[in-house]
C-alpha positions as a printed NumPy array, in Angstrom:
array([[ 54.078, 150.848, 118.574],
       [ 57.232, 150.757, 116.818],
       [ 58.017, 151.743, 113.212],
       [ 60.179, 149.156, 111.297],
       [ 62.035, 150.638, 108.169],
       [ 63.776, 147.895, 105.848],
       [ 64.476, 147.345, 102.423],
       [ 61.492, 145.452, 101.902],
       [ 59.158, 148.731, 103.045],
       [ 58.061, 149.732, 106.891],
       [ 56.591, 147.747, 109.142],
       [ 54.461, 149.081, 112.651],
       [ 55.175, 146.439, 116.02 ],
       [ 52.936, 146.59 , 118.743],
       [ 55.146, 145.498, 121.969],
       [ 55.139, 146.465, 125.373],
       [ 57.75 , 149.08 , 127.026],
       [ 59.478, 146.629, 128.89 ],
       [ 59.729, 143.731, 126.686],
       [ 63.211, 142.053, 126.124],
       [ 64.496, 142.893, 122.78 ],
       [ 64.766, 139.317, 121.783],
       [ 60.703, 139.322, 121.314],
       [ 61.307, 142.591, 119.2  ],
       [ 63.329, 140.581, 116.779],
       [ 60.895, 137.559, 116.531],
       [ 57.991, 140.174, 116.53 ],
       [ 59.986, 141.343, 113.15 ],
       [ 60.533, 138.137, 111.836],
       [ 56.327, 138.064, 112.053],
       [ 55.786, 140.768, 110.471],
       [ 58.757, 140.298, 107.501],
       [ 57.198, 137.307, 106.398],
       [ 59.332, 137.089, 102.771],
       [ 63.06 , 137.678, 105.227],
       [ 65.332, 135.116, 104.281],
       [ 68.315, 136.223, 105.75 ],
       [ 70.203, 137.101, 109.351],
       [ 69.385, 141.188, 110.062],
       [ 70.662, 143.597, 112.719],
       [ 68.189, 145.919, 114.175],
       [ 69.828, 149.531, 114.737],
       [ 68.549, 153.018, 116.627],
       [ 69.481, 155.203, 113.963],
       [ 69.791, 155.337, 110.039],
       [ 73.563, 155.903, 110.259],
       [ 73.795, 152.225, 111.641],
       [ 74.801, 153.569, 114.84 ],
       [ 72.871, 152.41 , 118.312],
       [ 72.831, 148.917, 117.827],
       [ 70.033, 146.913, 119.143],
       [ 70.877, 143.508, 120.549],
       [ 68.65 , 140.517, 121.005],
       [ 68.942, 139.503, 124.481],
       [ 66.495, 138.031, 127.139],
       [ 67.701, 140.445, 129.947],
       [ 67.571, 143.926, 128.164],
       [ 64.771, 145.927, 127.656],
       [ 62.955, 147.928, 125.184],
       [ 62.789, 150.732, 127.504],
       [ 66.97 , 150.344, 128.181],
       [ 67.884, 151.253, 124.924],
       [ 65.225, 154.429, 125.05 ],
       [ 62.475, 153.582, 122.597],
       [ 59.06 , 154.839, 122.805],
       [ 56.181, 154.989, 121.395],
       [ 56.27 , 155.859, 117.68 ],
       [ 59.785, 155.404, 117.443],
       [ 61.7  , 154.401, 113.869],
       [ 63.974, 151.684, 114.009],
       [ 65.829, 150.34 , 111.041],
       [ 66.278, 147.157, 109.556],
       [ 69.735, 145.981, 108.013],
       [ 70.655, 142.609, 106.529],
       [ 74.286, 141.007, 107.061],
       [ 76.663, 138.226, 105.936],
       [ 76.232, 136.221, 108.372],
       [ 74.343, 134.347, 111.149],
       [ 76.25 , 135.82 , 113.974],
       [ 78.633, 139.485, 114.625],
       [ 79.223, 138.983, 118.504],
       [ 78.433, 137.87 , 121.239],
       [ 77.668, 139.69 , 124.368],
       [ 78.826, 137.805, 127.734],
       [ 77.115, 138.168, 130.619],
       [ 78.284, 140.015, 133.685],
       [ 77.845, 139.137, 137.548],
       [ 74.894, 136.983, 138.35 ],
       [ 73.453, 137.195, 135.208],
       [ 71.693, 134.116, 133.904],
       [ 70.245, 135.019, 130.983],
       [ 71.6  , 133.979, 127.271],
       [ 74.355, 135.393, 125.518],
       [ 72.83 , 138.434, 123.698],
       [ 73.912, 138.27 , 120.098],
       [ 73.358, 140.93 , 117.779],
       [ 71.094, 139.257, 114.761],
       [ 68.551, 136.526, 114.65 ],
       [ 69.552, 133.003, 115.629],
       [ 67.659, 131.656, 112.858],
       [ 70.437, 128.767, 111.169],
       [ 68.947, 130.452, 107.467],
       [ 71.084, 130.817, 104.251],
       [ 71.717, 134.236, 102.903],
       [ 72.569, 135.703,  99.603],
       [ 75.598, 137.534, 100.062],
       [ 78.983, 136.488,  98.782],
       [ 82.218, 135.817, 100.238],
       [ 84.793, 134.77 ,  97.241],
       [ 86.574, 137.965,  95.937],
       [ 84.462, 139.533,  93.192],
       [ 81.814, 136.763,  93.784],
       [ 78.162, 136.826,  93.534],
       [ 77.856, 133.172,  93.36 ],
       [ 74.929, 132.409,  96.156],
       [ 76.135, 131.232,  99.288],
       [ 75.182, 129.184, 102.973],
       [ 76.642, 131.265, 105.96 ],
       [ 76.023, 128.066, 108.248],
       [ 78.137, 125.374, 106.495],
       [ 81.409, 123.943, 108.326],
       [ 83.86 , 124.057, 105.034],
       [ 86.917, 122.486, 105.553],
       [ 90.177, 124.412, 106.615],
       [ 91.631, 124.038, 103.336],
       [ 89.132, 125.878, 101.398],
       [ 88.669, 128.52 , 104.025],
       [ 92.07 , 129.285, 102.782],
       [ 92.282, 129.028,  98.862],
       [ 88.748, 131.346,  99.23 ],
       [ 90.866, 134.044, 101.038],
       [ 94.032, 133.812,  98.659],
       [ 94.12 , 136.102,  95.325],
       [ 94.636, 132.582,  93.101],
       [ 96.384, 134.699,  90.17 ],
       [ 99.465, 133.669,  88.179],
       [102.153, 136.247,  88.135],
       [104.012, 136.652,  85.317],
       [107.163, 138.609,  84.917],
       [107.825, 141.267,  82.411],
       [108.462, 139.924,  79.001],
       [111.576, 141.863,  77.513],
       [110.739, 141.041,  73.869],
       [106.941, 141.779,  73.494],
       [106.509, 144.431,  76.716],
       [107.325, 147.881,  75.872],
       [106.528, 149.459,  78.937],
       [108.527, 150.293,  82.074],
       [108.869, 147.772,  85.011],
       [105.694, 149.841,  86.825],
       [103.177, 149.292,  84.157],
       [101.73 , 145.622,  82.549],
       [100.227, 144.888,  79.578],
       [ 98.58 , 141.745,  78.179],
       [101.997, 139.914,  77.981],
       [102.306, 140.287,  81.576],
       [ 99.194, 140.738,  82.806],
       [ 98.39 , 138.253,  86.302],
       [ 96.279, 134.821,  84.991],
       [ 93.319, 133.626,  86.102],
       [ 94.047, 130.194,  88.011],
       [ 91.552, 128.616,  85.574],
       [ 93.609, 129.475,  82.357],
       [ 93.683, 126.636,  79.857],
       [ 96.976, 127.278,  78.142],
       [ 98.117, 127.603,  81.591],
       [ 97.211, 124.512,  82.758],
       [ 97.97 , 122.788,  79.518],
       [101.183, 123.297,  79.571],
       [101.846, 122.113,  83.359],
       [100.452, 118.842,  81.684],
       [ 97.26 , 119.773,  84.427],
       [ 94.722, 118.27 ,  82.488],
       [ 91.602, 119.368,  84.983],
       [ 91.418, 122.464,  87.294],
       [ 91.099, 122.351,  90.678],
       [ 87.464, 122.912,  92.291],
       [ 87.917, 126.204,  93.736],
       [ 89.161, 127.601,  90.167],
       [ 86.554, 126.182,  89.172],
       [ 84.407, 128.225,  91.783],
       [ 86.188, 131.527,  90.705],
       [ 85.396, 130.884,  86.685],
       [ 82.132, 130.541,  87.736],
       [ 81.922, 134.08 ,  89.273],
       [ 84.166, 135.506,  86.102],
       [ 81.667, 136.638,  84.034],
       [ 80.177, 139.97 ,  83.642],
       [ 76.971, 138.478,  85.722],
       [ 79.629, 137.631,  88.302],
       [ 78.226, 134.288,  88.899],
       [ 74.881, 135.418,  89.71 ],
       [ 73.186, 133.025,  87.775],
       [ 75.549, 129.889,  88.445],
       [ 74.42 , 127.254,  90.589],
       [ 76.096, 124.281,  92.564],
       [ 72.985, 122.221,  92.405],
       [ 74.003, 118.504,  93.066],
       [ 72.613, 115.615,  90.656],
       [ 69.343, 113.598,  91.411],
       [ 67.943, 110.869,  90.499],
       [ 65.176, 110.344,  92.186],
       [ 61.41 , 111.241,  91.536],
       [ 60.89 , 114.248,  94.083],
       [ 58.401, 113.491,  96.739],
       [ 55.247, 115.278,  97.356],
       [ 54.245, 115.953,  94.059],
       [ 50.021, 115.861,  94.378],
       [ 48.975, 116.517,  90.451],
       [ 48.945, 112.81 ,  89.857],
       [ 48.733, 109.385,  91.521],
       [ 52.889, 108.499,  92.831],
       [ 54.703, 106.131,  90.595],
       [ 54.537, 103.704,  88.512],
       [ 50.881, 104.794,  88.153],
       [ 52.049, 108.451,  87.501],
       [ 55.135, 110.687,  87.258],
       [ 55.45 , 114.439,  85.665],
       [ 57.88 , 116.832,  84.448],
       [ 57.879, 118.3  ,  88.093],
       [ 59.203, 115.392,  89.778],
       [ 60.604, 113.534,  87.416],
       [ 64.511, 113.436,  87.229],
       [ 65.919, 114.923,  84.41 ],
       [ 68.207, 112.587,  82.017],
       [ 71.494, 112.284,  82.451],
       [ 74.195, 112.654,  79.754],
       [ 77.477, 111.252,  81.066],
       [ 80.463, 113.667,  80.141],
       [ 84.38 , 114.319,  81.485],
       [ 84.088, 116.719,  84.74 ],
       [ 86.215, 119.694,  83.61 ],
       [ 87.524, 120.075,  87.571],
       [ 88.456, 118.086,  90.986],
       [ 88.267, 118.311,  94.342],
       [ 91.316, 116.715,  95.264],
       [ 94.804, 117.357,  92.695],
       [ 97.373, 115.572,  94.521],
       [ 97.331, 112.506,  97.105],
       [100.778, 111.911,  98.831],
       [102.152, 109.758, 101.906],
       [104.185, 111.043, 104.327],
       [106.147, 107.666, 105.002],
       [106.576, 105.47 , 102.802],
       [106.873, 102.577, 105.701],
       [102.748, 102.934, 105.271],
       [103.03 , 101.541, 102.201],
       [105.203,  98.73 , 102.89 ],
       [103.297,  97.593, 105.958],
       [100.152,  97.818, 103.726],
       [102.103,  95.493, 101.074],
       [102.978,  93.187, 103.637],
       [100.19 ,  91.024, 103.437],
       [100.021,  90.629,  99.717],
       [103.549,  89.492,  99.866],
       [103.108,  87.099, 102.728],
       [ 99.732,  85.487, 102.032],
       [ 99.451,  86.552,  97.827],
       [ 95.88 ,  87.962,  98.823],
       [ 94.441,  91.305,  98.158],
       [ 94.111,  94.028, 100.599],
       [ 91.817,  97.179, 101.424],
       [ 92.73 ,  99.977, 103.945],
       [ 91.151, 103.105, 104.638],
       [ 93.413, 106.661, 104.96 ],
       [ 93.533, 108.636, 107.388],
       [ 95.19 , 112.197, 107.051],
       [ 94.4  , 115.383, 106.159],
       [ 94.011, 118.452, 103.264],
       [ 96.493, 121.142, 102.542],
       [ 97.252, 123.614,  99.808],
       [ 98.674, 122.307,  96.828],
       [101.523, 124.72 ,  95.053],
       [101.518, 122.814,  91.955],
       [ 97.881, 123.654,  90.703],
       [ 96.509, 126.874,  91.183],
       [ 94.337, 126.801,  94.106],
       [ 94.925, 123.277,  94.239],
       [ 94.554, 120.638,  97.171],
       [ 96.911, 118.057,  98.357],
       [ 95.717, 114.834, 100.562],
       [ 98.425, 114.132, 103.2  ],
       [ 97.952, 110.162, 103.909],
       [ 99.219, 109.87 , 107.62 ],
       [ 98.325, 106.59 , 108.757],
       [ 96.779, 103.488, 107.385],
       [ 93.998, 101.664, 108.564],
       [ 93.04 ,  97.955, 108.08 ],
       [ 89.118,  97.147, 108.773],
       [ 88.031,  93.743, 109.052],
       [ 87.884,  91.769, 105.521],
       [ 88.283,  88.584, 104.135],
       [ 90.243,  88.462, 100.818],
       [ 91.359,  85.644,  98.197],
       [ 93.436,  86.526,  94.999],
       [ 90.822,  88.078,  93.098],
       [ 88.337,  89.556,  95.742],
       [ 88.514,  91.545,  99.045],
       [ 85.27 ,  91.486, 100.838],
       [ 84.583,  94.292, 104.168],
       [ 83.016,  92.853, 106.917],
       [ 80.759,  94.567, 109.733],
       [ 83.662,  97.148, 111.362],
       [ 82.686,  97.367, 115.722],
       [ 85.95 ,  99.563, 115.875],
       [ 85.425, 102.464, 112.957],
       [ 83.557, 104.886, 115.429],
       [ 86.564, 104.473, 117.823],
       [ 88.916, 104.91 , 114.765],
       [ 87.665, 107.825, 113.414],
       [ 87.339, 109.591, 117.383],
       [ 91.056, 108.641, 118.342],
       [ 91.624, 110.155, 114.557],
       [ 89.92 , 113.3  , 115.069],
       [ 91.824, 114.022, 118.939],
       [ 94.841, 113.882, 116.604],
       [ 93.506, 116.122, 113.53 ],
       [ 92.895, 113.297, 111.129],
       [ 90.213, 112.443, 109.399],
       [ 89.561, 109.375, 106.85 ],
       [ 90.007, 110.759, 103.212],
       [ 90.125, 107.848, 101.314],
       [ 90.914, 104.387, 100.432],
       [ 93.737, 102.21 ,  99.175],
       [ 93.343,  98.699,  97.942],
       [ 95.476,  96.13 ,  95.922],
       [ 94.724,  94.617,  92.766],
       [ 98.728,  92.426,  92.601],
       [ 99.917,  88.839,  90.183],
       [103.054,  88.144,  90.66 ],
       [104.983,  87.614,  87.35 ],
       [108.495,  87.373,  88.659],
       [108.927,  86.038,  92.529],
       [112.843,  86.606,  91.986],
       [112.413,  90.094,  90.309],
       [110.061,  91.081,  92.236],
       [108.156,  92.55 ,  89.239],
       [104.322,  92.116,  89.287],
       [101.723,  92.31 ,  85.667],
       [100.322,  94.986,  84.031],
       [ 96.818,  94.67 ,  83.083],
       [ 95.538,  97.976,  84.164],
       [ 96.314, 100.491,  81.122],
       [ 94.675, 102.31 ,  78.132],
       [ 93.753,  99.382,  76.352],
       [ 91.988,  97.998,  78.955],
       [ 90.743,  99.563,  82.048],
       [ 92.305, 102.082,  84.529],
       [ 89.231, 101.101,  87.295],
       [ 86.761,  98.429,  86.652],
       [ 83.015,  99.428,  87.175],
       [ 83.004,  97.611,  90.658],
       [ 85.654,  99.789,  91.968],
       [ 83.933, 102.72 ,  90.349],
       [ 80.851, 101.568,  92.41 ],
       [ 82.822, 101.245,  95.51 ],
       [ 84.313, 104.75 ,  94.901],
       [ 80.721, 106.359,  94.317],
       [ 79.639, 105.002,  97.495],
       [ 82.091, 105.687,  99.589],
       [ 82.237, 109.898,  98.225],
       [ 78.757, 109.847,  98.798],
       [ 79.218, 108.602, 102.608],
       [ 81.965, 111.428, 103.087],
       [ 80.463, 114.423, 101.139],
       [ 82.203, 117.987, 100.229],
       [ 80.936, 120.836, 102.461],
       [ 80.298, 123.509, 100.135],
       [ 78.467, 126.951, 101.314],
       [ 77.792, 127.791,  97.132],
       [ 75.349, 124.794,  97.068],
       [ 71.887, 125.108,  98.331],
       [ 71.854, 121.692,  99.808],
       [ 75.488, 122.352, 101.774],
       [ 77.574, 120.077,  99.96 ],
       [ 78.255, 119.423,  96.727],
       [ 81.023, 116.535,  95.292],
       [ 83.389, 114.848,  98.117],
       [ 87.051, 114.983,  98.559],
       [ 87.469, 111.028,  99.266],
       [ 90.142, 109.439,  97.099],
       [ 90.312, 106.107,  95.951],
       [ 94.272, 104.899,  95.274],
       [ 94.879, 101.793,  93.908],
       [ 98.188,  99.69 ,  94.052],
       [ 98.824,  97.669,  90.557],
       [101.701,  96.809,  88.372],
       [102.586,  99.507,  86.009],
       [104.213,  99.513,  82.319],
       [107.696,  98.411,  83.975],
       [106.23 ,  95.406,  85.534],
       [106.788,  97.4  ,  89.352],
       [104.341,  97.984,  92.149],
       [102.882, 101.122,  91.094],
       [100.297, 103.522,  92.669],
       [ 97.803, 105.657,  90.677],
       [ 95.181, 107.955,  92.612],
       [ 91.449, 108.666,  91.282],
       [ 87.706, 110.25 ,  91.909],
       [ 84.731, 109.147,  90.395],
       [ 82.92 , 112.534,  89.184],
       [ 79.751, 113.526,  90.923],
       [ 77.606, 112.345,  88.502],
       [ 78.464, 109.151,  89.161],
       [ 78.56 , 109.776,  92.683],
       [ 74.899, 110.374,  91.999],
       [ 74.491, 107.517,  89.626],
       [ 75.703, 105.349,  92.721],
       [ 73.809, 107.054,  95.403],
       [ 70.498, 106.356,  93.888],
       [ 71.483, 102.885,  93.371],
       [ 71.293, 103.363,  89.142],
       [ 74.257, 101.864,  88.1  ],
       [ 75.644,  98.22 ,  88.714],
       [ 78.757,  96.619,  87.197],
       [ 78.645,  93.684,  84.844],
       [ 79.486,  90.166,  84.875],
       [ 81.785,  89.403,  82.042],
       [ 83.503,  92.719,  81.143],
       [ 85.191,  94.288,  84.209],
       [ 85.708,  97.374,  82.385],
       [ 81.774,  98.339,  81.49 ],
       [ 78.917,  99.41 ,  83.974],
       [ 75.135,  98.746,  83.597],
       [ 72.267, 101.295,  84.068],
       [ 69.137,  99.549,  85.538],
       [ 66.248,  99.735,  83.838],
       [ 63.04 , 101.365,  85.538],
       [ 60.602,  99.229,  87.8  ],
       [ 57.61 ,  99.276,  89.96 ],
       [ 59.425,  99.892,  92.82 ],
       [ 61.875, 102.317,  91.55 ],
       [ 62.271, 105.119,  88.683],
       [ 65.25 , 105.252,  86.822],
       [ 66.058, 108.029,  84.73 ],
       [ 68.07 , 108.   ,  80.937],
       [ 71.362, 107.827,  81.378],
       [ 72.866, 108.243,  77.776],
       [ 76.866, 108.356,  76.73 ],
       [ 79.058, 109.286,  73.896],
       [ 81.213, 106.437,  72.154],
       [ 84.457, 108.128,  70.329],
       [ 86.009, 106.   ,  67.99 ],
       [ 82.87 , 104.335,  66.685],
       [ 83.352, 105.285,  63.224],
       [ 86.954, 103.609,  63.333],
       [ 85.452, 100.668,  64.845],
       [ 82.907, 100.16 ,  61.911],
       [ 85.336, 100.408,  59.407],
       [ 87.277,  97.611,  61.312],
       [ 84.426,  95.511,  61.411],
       [ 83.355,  95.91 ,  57.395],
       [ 86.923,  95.446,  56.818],
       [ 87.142,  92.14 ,  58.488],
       [ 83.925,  91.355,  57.06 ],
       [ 84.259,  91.784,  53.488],
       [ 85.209,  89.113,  50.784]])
C-alpha cells in the first residue's frame, strides 16, 4: 500500500513490490478520478527522487515499501524527458509524467492566465511573438520628463503592443492576433476568465430533454444568435511576394487569353516589424490548379495533383497560405490601364468571394493552444488582383473574420443573384437549424432623408 499526497487530498494504492512504475501512474490516474492534467510522481516533498513511468523499472528499484508517502505534482506540460534505453533493453522510453494527450491549465504567455492546450502544434511564428516582450519603447521625452535618463515616467513609460493611439497613428487600423492575446491577459484577472471559444452554428448533438429538431430544440443546444460586428484584430497584417516574376507569370494568362485566373500560394509566416507582434505572409511560389475560366467566372475543377503539391511543398518548408485570383476589363489595350469597379462605393469583395474565403480559412484553420477546441480563426489570405483608382493592375490583400468563417462553415450564408455586393442568410428548415444572424446599417438615417427628399412635392 502506498500513500498518495496531492493537491486534491491523499490517496492509498494497493500494488505489488515489483510492479513497473508505469502501472503506479495509471493506478493514480484510478484513483484521481477529477485529474485533468499531466503530473510527476516524486519520492520526497522537496520534489527530489523523481519517479519515472517506465515498463522496465520497478517499484522495489526506486526503494518503496509498504506504507510509503509519495507525492503528487502537476506540470506544464505533457512531457519533461525522456529516458533512453541502454544495452538490450526493449522496453519503452520511460518518460517522467503520464502520456495521457490531456489539456492543462497552466499558462505560457508572460503574465498570462489565459487557459491553455499543451498538445497543440502552433505554428513557428507564434512560438516566437509568445516568447518576445511585445512592448513599445519610447525614449525619454526632454520637454515633459523630469527625471534622469535611469528613471521613466508615464511619458516614457514602454506601451502595450495593443495601444490604440499607438496604432492609430501608424494608420494600423486592427491589431494583430497575438496583441490581441496579450490584452486579453491585461487585466487585473489576468485573463482568467477570457475564452477563445470558436463560433457555432449548429444545434449541439446529444441533447436528450426533448425530441431532435424540427420537432424540438432548447436553450442547451440551440446556437446562440449571431450579431455581425468589425473583428477588432487579425491573424495575418502583411502579405508580400518575394519576386515579383510570380506575379507576372500569374498575369500572363489574363493578358493572353482576357480570362480570369485563380492560384493558390504557397510560402510561409514570419514576424512582421511594422505591427507590434505582427505577422507577415511570404508568397514564394504560385500554384495553378485545374479550372476553367471565361471573363466573368473562374470555376476549380477536381485537383489529382494537390496532395503531391502540398508534400513536394512541405520537403521545401512551404505550406499553402492563401489564394490569389483576378477579377481584370481592359479599358485601355495601348495604356495598358484596366477599370476600377472595386472601391468604397461599391464593393471591396463580393459575397461569393467572401464565401470562397470562409471556406477555404475553414479548410486551413489557426492552431491555437488558448482555445479549447485547438484552433481558433485561420491565417489563409485571400489577395485579389483588380484595377485600382489610377486605372493600374493593383493588388489588395483580405480575411474574412471568423464569424463568417463560421457563418460559411455551417453552410448559413449564400450570396445573391442580382447584387454582387450583399450576402443572404438562409432561413431555417426541416433538415437544418439556422440561427439569427442580425447586422447594423450606418447611414440609414441619411438614407431616409434622401428618400423623403426625393419623394416630396
Amino acid at each position: 500500500m502506498l500513500r498518495i499526497q496531492s493537491p486534491e487530498g491523499t490517496r492509498r494504492v494497493d500494488i505489488d513490490n515489483h510492479a513497473v512504475t508505469r502501472e503506479l501512474f495509471e493506478k493514480v490516474l484510478d484513483v484521481f478520478e477529477t485529474i485533468e492534467y499531466p503530473f510527476t510522481l516524486y519520492g520526497r516533498r522537496d520534489k527530489s527522487q523523481e519517479i519515472a513511468s517506465s515498463d522496465s523499472k520497478t517499484l522495489a528499484s526506486y526503494g518503496l515499501k509498504h506504507g510509503d508517502m509519495i507525492f503528487l505534482s502537476p506540470i506544464a506540460g505533457t512531457v519533461q524527458h525522456v529516458e533512453q534505453p541502454t544495452g538490450n533493453d526493449k522496453a519503452k522510453n520511460e518518460i517522467s509524467s503520464t502520456s495521457l494527450l490531456v489539456s492543462t491549465p497552466t499558462p505560457s504567455m508572460p503574465g498570462s492566465k489565459i487557459p491553455v492546450r499543451s498538445i497543440v502544434d502552433e505554428d513557428q511564428v507564434d512560438l516566437l511573438l509568445q516568447k518576445m516582450d511585445g512592448t513599445i519603447k519610447r525614449k525619454r521625452d526632454p520637454k515633459n520628463c523630469l527625471h534622469g535618463d535611469n528613471s521613466s515616467c508615464i511619458h516614457c513609460l514602454p506601451l502595450e503592443p495593443y495601444d490604440a493611439s499607438y496604432l492609430k497613428d501608424l494608420n494600423v487600423k486592427h491589431m494583430s492576433f497575438n496583441a490581441y492575446l496579450r490584452k486579453l491577459s491585461s487585466g487585473l484577472d489576468g485573463g482568467k476568465y477570457a475564452n477563445l471559444d470558436n463560433i457555432s452554428c449548429r444545434i449541439k448533438p446529444g441533447c436528450t430533454g426533448h425530441p431532435p429538431w424540427p420537432k424540438g430544440v432548447c436553450s442547451k443546444c440551440q446556437p446562440k444568435a449571431i450579431t455581425l460586428n468589425s473583428q477588432t484584430y487579425r491573424h495575418v497584417d502583411n502579405i508580400v511576394f518575394e519576386n515579383p516574376n510570380l506575379v507576372e507569370q500569374f498575369l500572363h494568362y489574363w493578358r493572353v487569353t482576357g480570362r480570369q485566373r485563380i492560384g493558390f500560394l504557397y510560402g510561409k509566416f514570419d514576424v512582421h516589424l511594422d505591427v507590434p507582434l505582427g505577422i507577415k505572409g511570404t508568397v514564394a511560389a504560385i500554384y495553378e490548379p485545374p479550372q476553367e475560366s471565361t471573363r466573368d467566372s473562374v470555376r476549380l475543377l477536381p485537383d489529382s495533383r494537390q496532395s503531391l503539391v502540398d508534400r513536394l511543398a512541405a520537403k521545401l518548408g512551404l505550406s499553402c497560405i492563401g489564394w490569389i485570383f483576378t477579377d481584370l476589363v481592359a479599358e485601355d489595350i495601348s495604356k495598358g490601364t484596366v477599370r476600377n469597379f472595386r472601391n468604397a462605393e461599391t464593393h471591396f469583395l463580393s459575397a461569393q468571394e467572401c464565401v470562397m474565403a470562409g471556406h477555404f480559412q475553414s479548410l486551413h484553420p489557426n492552431p491555437c493552444r488558448f482555445s479549447s477546441d485547438g484552433y481558433f480563426g485561420s491565417k489563409f489570405v485571400t489577395v485579389c488582383v483588380t484595377g485600382d483608382a489610377q486605372n493600374q493592375v493593383h493588388m489588395e490583400g483580405y480575411q474574412v473574420s471568423n464569424q463568417c468563417q463560421a457563418l460559411v462553415r455551417d453552410e448559413c450564408l449564400v450570396p445573391t443573384k442580382d447584387a454582387p455586393e450583399l450576402a443572404y442568410a438562409r432561413q431555417s428548415t426541416a433538415e437544418k437549424y439556422i440561427p439569427d444572424v442580425y447586422y447594423k446599417l450606418k447611414g440609414f438615417r441619411k438614407i431616409g432623408k434622401e428618400l423623403e427628399k426625393v419623394n416630396s412635392p
